[in-house]
Structure formats: C-alpha cells, structure tokens
N, C-alpha and C positions, 0 to 999 in steps of 0.2 A: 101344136108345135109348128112354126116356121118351118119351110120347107129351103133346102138350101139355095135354092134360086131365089127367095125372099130375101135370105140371107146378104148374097153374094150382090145384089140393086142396093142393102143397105150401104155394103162398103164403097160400092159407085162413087151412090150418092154424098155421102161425107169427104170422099175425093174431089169430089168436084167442086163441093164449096171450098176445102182449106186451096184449091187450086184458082179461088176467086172466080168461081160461075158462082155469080147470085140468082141464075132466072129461077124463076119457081120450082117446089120440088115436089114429085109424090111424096103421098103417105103411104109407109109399108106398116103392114102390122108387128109391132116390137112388142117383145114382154115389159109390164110398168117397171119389173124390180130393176132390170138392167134401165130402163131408159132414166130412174131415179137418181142410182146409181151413176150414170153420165153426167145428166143436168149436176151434184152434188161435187162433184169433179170440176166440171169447169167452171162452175159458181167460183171455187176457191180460185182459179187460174187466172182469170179476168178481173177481179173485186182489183180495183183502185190501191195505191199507198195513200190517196188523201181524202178516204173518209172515214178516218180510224180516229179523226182526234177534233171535224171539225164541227159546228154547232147543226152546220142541215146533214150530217149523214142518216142516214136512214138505221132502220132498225131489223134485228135481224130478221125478223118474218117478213116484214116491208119490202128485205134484199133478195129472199128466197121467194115470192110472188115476183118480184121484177125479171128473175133469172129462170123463174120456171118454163120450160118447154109449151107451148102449146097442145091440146090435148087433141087424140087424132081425131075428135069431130069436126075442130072449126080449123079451117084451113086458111092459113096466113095472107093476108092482103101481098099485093106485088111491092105498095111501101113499106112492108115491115122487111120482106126480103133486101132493098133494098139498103135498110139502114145496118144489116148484119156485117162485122167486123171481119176482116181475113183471117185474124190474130187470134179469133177467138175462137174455134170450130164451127161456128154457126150461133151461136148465141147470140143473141141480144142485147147489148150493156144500154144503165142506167144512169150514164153520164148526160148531164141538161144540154149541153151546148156543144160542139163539134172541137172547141176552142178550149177548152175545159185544158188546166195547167197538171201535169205530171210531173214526178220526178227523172223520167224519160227525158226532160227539158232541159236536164242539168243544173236543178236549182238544190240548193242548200236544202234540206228537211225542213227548217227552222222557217228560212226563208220564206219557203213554199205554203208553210202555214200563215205569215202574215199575209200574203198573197192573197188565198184563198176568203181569211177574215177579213180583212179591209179592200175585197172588190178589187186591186191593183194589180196592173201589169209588174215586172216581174224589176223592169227597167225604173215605173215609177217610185217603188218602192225601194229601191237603190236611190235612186236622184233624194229621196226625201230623209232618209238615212245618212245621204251626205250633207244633208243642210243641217240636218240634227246637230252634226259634228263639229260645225263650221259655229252656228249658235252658243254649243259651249264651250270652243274655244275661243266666242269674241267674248265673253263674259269671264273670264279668266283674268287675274292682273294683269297690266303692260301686255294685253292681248297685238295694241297695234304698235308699240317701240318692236316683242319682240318678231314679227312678224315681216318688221322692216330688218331688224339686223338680218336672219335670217335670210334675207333675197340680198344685202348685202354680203353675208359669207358665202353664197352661191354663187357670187359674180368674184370677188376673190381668190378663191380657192383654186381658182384656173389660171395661174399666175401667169401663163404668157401668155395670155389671149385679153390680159387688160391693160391698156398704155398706163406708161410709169405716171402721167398727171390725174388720171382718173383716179387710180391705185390712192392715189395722193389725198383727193377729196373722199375717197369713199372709206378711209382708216379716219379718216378724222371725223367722217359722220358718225362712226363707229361709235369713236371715243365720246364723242358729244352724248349718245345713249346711254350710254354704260359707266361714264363716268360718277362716280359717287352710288351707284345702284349694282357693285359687281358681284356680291353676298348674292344676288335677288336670283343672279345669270349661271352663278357656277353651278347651283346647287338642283338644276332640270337639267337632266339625260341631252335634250334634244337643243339647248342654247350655251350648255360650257363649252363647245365644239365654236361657240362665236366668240367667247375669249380667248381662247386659244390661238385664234385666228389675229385676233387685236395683240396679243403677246407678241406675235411671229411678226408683226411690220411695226412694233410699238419700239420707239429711239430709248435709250436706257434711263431716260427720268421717268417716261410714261412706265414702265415694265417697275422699278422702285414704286412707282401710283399703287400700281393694282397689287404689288407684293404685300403694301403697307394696309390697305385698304382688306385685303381678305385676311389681315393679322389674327389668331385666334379662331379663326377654321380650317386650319389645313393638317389637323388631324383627324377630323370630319372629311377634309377632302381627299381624306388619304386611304379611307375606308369605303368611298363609291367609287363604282366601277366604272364609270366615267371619268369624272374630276378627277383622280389620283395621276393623269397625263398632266393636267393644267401645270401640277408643282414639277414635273420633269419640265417643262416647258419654259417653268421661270430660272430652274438650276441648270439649264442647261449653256449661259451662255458664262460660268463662272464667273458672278458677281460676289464678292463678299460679305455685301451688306444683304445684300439677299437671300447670303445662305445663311448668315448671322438669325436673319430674322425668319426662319422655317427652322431650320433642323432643331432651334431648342422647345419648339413646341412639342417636338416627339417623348423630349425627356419624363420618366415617371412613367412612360404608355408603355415601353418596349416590351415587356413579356407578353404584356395584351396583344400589341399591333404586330409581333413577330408570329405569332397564331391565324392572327386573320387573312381569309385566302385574298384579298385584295388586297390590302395593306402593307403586307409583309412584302409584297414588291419594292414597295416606291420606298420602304422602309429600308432596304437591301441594298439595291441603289444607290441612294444619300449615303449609306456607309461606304458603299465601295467606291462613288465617283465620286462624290466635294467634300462630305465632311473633314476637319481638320483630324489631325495628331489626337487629337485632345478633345474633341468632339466623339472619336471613333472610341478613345476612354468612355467616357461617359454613359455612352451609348451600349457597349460590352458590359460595363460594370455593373446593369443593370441584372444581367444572367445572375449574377451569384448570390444572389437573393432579394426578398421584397425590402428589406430595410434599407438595401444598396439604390430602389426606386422611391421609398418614400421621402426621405432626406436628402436632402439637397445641397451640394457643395457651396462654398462661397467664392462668387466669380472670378477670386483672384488665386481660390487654392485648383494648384494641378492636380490632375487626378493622374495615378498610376496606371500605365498601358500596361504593365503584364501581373497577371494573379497571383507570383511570388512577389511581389511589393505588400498586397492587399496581406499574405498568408504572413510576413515577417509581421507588418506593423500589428496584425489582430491575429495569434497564432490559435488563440481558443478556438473561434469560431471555424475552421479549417474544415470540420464534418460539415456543418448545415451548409457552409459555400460549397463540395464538392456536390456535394445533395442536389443541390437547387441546379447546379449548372448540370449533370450530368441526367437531370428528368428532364430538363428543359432541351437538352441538346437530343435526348432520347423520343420525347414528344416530337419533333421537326420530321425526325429520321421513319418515325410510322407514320406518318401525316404526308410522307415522300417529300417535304421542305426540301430535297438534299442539295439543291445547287446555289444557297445563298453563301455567299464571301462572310458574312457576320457568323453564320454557323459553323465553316470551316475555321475561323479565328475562336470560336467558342469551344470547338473539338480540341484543339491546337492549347491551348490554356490550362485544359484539364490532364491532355497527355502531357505537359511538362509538369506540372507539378504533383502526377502519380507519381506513388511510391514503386521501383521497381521491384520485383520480382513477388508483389503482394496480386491480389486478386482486384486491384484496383485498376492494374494493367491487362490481368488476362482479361477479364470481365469487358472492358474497354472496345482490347482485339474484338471479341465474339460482337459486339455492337457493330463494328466496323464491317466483316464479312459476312453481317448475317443478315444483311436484304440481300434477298434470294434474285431480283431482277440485276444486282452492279449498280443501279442506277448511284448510289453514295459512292463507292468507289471511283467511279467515273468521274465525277463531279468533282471529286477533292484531286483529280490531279492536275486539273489545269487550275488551280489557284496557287499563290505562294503557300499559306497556309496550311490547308490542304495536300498538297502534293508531299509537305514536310510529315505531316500525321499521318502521311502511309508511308516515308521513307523509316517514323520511328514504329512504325505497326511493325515493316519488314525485319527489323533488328533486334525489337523484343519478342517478337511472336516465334513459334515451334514452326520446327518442319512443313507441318501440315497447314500453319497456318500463311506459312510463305508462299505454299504449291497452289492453294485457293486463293490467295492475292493474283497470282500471277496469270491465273486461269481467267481471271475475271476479265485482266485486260487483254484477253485473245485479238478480240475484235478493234481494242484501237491501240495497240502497240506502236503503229505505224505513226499517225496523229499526234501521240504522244512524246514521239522523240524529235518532233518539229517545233514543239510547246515552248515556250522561255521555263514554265514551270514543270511539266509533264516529264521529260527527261531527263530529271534526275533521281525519278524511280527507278527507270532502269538500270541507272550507276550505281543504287543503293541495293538493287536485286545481284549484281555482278560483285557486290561485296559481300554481300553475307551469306547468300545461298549456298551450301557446301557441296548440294549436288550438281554439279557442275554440267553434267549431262542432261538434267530437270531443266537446266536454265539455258542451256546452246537449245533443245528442240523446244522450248516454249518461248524464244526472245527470239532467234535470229531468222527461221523462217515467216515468223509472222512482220517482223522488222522489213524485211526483204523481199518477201514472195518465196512462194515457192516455185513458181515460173520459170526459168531459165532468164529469158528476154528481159522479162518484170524486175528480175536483181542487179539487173543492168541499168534501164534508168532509174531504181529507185536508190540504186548505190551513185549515180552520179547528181542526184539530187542533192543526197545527203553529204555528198561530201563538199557540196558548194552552199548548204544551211548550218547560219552560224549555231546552231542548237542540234538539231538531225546529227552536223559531224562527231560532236565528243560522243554521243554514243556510239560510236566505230571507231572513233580514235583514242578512246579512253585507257581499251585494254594493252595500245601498244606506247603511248606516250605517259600514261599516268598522270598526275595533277602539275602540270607542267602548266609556266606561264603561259605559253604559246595556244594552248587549250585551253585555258581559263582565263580569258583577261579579265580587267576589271567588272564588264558590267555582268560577267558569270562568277562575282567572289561569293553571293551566297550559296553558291554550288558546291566550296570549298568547305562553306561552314556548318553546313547538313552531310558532307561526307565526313569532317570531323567530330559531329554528334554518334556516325554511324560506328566510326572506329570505337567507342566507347562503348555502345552499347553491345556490340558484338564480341565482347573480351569476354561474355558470358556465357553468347549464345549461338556463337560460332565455334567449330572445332578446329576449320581445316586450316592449313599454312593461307595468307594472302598473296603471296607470291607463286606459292602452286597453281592456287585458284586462277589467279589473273594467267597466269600461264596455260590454263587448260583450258579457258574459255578465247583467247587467243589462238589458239591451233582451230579450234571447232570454226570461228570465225573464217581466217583467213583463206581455206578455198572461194566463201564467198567474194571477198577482196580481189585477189586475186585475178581471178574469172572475169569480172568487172573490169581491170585496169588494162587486162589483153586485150578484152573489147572494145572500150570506149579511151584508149588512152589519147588519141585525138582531140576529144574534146575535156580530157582532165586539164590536160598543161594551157588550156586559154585561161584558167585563172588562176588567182594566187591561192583560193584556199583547195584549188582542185592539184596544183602543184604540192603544195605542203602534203595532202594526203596521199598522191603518189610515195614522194619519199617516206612519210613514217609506215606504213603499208608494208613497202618494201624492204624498210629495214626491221621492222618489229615481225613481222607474217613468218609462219612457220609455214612449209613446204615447197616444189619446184616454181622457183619464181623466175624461171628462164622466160615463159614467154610472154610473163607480164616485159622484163627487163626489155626484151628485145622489140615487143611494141612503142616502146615509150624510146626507143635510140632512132626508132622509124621517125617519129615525129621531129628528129632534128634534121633528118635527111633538105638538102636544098639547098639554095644559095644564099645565106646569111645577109651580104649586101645591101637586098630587095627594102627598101624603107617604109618606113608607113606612105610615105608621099605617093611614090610609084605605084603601090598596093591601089592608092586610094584613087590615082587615075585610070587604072587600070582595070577597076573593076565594076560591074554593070550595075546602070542601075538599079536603084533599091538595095542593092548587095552591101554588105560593111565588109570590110578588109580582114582580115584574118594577117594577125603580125606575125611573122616566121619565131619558133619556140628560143631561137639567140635572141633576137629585138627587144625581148620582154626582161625586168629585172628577175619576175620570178620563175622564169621559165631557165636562166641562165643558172640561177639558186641551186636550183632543184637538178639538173644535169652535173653542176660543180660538186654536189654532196654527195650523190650517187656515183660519183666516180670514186670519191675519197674513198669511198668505202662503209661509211659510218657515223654518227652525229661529234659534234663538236663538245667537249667539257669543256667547260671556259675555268675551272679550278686548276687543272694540270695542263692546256694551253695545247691537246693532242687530242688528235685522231680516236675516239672508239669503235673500230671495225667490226661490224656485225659477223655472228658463228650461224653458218658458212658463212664466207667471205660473198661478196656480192659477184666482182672481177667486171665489173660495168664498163672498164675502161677500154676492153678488149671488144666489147657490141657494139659500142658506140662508135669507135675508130673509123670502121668500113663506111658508115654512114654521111661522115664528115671530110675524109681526108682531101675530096677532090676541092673542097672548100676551107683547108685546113687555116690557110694567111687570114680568108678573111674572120674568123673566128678571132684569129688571135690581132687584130687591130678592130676588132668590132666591140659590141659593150658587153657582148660575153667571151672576153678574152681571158677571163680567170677559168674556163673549160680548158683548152687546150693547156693550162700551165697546172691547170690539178692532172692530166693524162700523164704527162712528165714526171711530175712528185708523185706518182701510184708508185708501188710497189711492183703491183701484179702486169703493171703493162708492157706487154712485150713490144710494142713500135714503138719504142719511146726515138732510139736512131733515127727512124723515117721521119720521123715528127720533126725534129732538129734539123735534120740536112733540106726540108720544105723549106723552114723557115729560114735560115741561112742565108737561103736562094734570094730570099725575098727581106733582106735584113734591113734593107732603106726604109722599106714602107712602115716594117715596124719601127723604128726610129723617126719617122713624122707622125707616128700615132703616138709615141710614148711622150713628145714635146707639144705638139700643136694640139689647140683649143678643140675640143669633143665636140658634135653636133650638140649633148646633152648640155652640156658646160655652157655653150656658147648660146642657147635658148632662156638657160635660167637669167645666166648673165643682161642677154635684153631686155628680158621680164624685168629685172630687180632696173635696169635705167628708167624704163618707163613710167615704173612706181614713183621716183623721185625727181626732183630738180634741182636748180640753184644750186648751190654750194653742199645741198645732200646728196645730188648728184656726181657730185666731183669726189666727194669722199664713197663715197661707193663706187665708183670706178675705179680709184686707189685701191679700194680694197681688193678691187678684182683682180687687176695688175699683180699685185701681191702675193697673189692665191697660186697654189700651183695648179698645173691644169697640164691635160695631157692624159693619153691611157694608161692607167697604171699596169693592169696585167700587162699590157706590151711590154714596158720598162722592165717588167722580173721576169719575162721571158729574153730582153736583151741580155741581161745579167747570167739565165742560165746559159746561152747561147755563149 
C-alpha cells in the first residue's frame, strides 16, 4: 500500500499539469484499479462530438488503446508530454491535426458534418451552399424578369429617396414585365409584394388592366396569406368597376371563405367597406342556408336585406334557416371569429326574428355571454349591428343576465361612451336595469374614474364629445332634440325597440328609475362644474351641459352656481380684436363669457330660472328654485351698462324679469344713469350686424349688389335687448 507521502506527490503532480506545467513528470506507484478507473473517466470527457457519425472515427478498442495511460515501465518521451492538453487532465487526445473542426467553433451539427465529409472549411461550404441556391433559382421560370422587378420594388418602396422622373421610368419598366404575366406574380409569397407596388403608382386604366386580368382568381387570392392585401389594394381606392368585378367572385364561397383563417378577413372587409346595399344582401343571404349559396338570383332580381322578407316570402322553411344561421353564427363564436361586421349583421338577423319569450331568445342570450374571455361582447359594441344585439340581449335577458352583460364591460365603459355605436348600451342599461344601485356603481365610476382629479377631466371631455355627452346628459334631458340630433336618430330607434321589450321585463317606474340614477350621478357633475367651470363655458356644447346639469342635478348646487357667476366676472367691452393684440405670442385669445352667443345662452337661462316650453310660451323653474340671479349680480354690476349695450344684453334684462331678484332697483337706477348709450345701442348698426352685412356686399355685384344693400337698409338693426331694456326703464 502507498504510503501517504506517495500519495500527497500524486495530487502535486496532477496540479501541476491541470495548472499547464507540461515538463516531465515522475512515476509514482498507483494501484492498476484506480489508475483504470481514471484513464475510463477521462476517456469519456475528452472523446470528440465528431466522431460519433463520421466514416474515419475509430472503434471503440482503437479509442481505449489511443486514451490508455502509459504503463509505469516506459516513461514518456518530452514530445509526448508536450502534446498533452490543459483541458484534459493529462491525457493525450487522438485528434490527426491541431486544426481539426469542433462544435466549440460554433458550427451547426449538420454543418459540421459536411465539413468533416467533404474535407471543407466551414466558410467554403457556406460559399458553396450559396451558389447551390442561386443555381436553382436561376433555373426557375422568369428566374431573370422576376429578379429584375424585384431590385426594381427595392428602389421603390423608398418613396422619397427616388426623384419623381426616375419613379416614372422605373413603374413603367415594371408594367412592361408584368404586363399580361400577372396570374404568374401574384401567386409567389415573395413577388405579389411587386404588384402591389405596381398597383400603388398604377393611374386608374392600368389598376382596371390588372383587375381584369387576375379575373377568376381572387378567390384563390383571398385564401393566401399573402395575396389577400393585393384585392385591398385594388378596392381600396373605390372604383366601381372594380368592385363590380371582385366581390361577385366571392358569391356561392361565403360559408367556406367566412371559416377560413385568411380569407374570412378580406371577406369581412369587402362587406363592411365597398360592397353595395345589395351586394352586402347577397353576401348575408348566403348564412341561412346552402340552397340560399347554390342558386343564384337573376341580376336584375333584388334580393332582401333583412331575414323577415326571406321568412314572409318562404314561411315553411323558417326551421332549417334559423338552423343554418344560428350554427353558422355559433361556429365563428368558438373559432373566436368574434369582430367581423358580417357576423354581428348575422347575430342581428337572427335576434330580430326570434320568437320572444321562447328558448330561442334565452338560448341566444347564453351564446352571447358565454365566452368566458368578453372578447364577443366587446366586439359587438362598436358596431351598429352589434351594439343593437346587446342593447336587445339587455331588454330580453333576466337580472342576471344584465349583471353579466354589464360586468363584462368593466374595463371599456369608458371607450364605449365615446363610440358613435358603443353608447347606446349604456342608454339601454339606464333603461331597463331596475336595480338602479347595480347600475350607479357599475356604470358611473368606471365612466368617470374613480380618482377625484381623473372625474374632472374626463367629465370635461365628455361633455365637449358629441357621443361621450348623452350619456351624462341623458338622464337629465331625456330624448330631447337638442341631444339627439339627426345623425344620433338611430339612437332614438334602438331606444324605441327597448321601450317594447321592457313592458315584459322590467318592473320598475321609468321615471323613478331615471330619477334614481340622476341623484347617484350628479355629485359626480357637480364636483366637475366647481372645478373646471372656466373652461366649460369656452364652448357651446360645454355651456349647454353646464345648464342642463344644473337644472336637472339633484343636490347642493351652490358651488357649482357660484363658480360659473365667477367666470362672468370682468370687463364685457374687451373684444376679440384687443384680446388678439394683446396677447403673447403663440397664445389664442380667450373671449370674455358675454362676447360668446353661447356663453350669453347659458347665463340668460340660468337666471330665468329654468328651460323654456315653447307649448305654453313660460318659464319651467326648476324645484329648488336655482335664485342665480342674486350670484351673479355681484359679479357684474361694476360692468353692468356695458352688459346691457353689449351682445349679451338679454343678461341684464332676464335679472330684471326674475322673480327672485332682489337688485332689480340698482339694476334700473345704473341704467338710467347711462340711458343715452343704451339708446345708440338699441338704433345704430351692431359690430355683429355690421360684419355680416360687409360680408354679404363682398359676395355680390352689380345690380345684386344694390338689391342687397336695399335689403339691408330695410332690415332693422340695432340691439334689441337694449330697446326692452329702454321700454322697462
């Protein structure tokens, strides 16, 4: 047995080599088992990854003589020490060459192997690999047309870096290519990217060429993932004849191509951006079963846009079309399809001509809120369509199934009441929800914030967004012109569906309701018009919502009232002119809250008291009474004259006709003082009078001129509030 000082020279010496001293080393006496033992250890540690697979590796007795130790009689030359590895404890590898390729080198496995087989560096078999490539792409059709358009859409596509005459020759080499060959271009990944190009500079006879020309593939084109841009590209600049000649290729395909995850795009599209009236028929009609895709109309019969047409003329078939459309519309909805326009018109179809109160409706609902992610409910509310089949979900569906509607749009409540179509869910959730406390803490802090600051600008947003404001102003003006003008009448016609459906499935009063969710509201309001009442009254629709706010809001509306008397505070006189010289550059003028027509509006009705009937020709004074006219006085009185000769002189003459105003004497005995000025206001030419009037000469000449100056002579002119302020005087 070794004695420990034999021992303790062995672990030296193994120091010493992994430490890179190669000079020669004694021999100590080891025992064979351990030193086998070793050698069979590092044999495994050192062996190569490349000669496991190639034609010279060796074999495995071959490898274990190559790795064998030396045995302690013959003691190792100084070259064998020499050629021993740092890497390796001391062993010897049986690599031929110094140069010899690993995957240490970074090369592919694969790689590495041809390397090895075919004698090449690592680089030449790269270089030879790329000529491979190059070979059979030259041997490919039209290898050198498309190789040329190709470096021509490269120079292209960088549109301001090519002068407009270059640009010029190099679309028309284009077209020379590709002309009568464009079936050959669309249909490679990596050259419809060149017509596309030729579309984008092509004048509208050549874009007709290639429309005509790819006739009878652009349902093919509509299924690569590629090609299906080319037909956005030719519909995108609304030509007729070109839409004429695409979209009825789709006819007979719809149930197929509304499935297919490429297709059903551009197929979506075409519905919702150019197809006609009468095209977006055809194209629907195809839902409600295959016999409605296999036959085909005759191009002069119209076909029916809504599915009660289809259900009068054929009442038999009435099962197998609800059938077909409601697997078809239910297929989209598991496939997650959910934000196509064609499908929210295919939902829309089938809820109007369910039967209420059958299983054909409840059924429907439970479709509707039962993807568990929203993503369908989200999607239907910014559509028309859509947005309509969740305002009829909310009116047929149960309690429960309102509470889950509602929850779903936690996250874009906000979004939604900015939408042209979005927010008039909300309107229809304020109509039929009974619980009226479900619908104040699920609707208004998500609407708002729940922030403090946050409800500040996002209530001054919304009351300057023509969509955002009816839902705030809804609950105190109700369906009033003023809130709904024409281009929101189908807001009118979906809350007149709602009122029908709710005779069934509502309990509470409507007038309750809208009264309870009005109180919950108007601290928010409120709060808002204290803070920012400065910048409500710079516009007309941020004036109109002060006063309905104010007269509809339930609770202490002192210190809204008295912020909004602040903003009249000043010298009325100040014109826009003076503003505009007067103030720095970059800055825009800010007009004093008199100077504006609707800043005068809105001061003159909040004095009254209350909105205008124009049936009984009288004052409606809001319960409490407002008493505005007493806030306001302090404000104005050192300015009182110029008020009442300025263009909001119907202010001072509503303070007068109040009721509740106790200066009305003071008010009189100013004016009095100053009774001349209002007598050259109430006769002589207005600044406002006397601008249109230039305007209207300028427009005309000659003897059009002269009768339009007649006419103006003619015209009365002068301030009228000052005149019925003379009269009270």
């Amino acid at each position: 047995m070794p004695s420990a000082t034999t021992t303790t020279k062995s672990k030296t010496d193994a120091m010493a080599v992994a430490k890179g001293n190669t000079s020669k080393r004694k021999e100590y006496p080891v025992r064979e088992k351990n030193t086998s033992a070793r050698n069979s250890k590092k044999a495994r540690t050192t062996r190569s990854a490349i000669d496991t697979n190639t034609t010279e590796s060796t074999s495995n007795s071959d490898r274990s003589t190559a790795l064998k130790k030396p045995n302690k009689s013959t003691a190792p030359s100084s070259s064998e020490d020499s050629d021993i590895s740092d890497s390796d404890g001391g062993v010897a590898l049986d690599s031929e060459s110094e140069d010899a390729v690993t995957e240490a080198d970074g090369l592919h496995p694969d790689r590495l192997k041809v390397v090895i087989t075919s004698n090449q560096s690592s680089k030449e078999a790269h270089a030879k690999q790329k000529q491979l490539v190059k070979e059979r792409k030259a041997a490919k059709p039209m290898a050198d047309d498309l190789a040329r358009t190709k470096k021509i859409w490269e120079r292209l596509r960088r549109k301001s870096h090519v002068p407009k005459d270059e640009r010029k020759t190099l679309v028309a080499e284009l077209f020379d290519i590709i002309t009568g060959r464009i079936k050959e271009f669309v249909l490679k990944h990596d050259s419809v990217r060149v017509v596309q190009t030729a579309i984008k500079y092509a004048n509208p006879e050549q874009k007709k060429m290639i429309a005509k020309e790819l006739a009878g593939t652009y349902r093919q084109l509509a299924e690569s993932k590629y090609a299906k841009f080319l037909i956005g590209k030719l519909l995108v600049q609304g030509d007729d004849e070109i839409r004429d000649l695409i979209v009825p290729e789709f006819y007979g395909h719809v149930r197929r191509l509304i499935k297919h995850p490429e297709a059903s795009w551009i197929l979506d599209d075409i519905y919702r951006g150019v197809a006609t009236r009468q095209q977006k028929a055809i194209i629907l009609r195809e839902w409600y079963g295959a016999e409605f895709a296999l036959f085909e109309n005759a191009k002069d019969e119209k076909v029916p846009t809504d599915l009660s047409a289809v259900l009068i003329a054929e009442p038999g078939k009435r099962g197998p079309i609800m059938k077909s459309l409601l697997e078809l519309v239910n297929h989209l909805i598991q496939k997650k399809f959910t934000a196509f326009t064609l499908l929210h018109d295919a939902m829309l179809q089938y809820f109007l001509n369910a039967k209420p109160g059958t299983e054909e409706v409840t059924d429907f609902i439970e479709l509707i809120k039962g993807d568990e992610e929203g993503d369908l409910l989200k999607n239907l509310a910014f559509t028309r369509s859509g947005s309509r089949v969740v305002c009829l979900a909310l009116a047929y569906g149960v309690a429960k199934d309102r509470k889950q509607i509602l929850k779903t749009y936690k996250d874009t409540m906000h979004t939604m009441a900015g939408d042209p179509n979005g927010h008039v869910i909300i309107l229809a959730a304020y109509e039929v929800i009974d619980d009226t406390v479900l619908t104040a803490k699920s609707i208004f802090p998500e609407l708002l914030s729940k922030d403090a600051a946050k409800q500040v600008e996002n209530t001054l947003a919304f009351a300057n967004d023509p969509n955002a404001r009816i839902t705030l102003l809804y609950l105190f003006q109700g369906r009033t012109k003023s809130l709904f003008p024409s281009s929101h009448a189908s807001d009118l016609e979906i809350l007149a569906e709602i009122d029908v459906a709710r005779a069934t499935t509502s309990k509470k009063d409507p007038e309750i309701r809208r009264t309870e969710l009005a109180k919950a509201l108007s601290p928010y309001l409120l709060r808002s018009i204290e803070t920012a009442a400065s910048d409500l009254v710079l516009t007309t629709f941020g004036c109109q919502f002060v006063t309905e706010v104010l007269f509809g809001a339930d609770g202490d509306k002192s210190g809204a009232l008295e912020a909004i008397a602040r903003t009249a505070s000043g010298d009325p006189s100040i014109t826009s002119a003076t503003l505009a010289n007067d103030a720095a550059e970059g800055d825009s003028p800010v007009l004093h809250v008199a100077n504006t027509p609707f800043g005068g509006k809105m001061l003159k009705a909040l004095v009254a008291g209350g909105r205008f009937d124009a049936k009984t020709k009288t004052i409606v004074a809001t319960d409490p009474a407002l008493d505005f006219a007493d806030i306001l006085y302090p404000q104005i009185k050192d300015h009182i004259v110029e008020w009442a000769t300025g263009s909001s002189s119907f202010v001072p003459l509503a303070l007068l006709e109040s009721d509740s105003f106790t200066q009305a004497s003071e008010v009189k005995e100013s004016l009095k003082a100053k009774e001349k000025m209002l007598q050259a206001a109430a006769t002589e030419e207005t600044t406002d009078q006397r601008l249109r009037r230039e305007a209207a000469e300028k427009e005309t000449d000659g003897k059009a001129a002269a009768k339009k100056a007649k006419f103006i002579k003619v015209k009365v002119v002068g301030n009228k509030g000052a005149a019925l302020l003379l009269e009270m005087l």
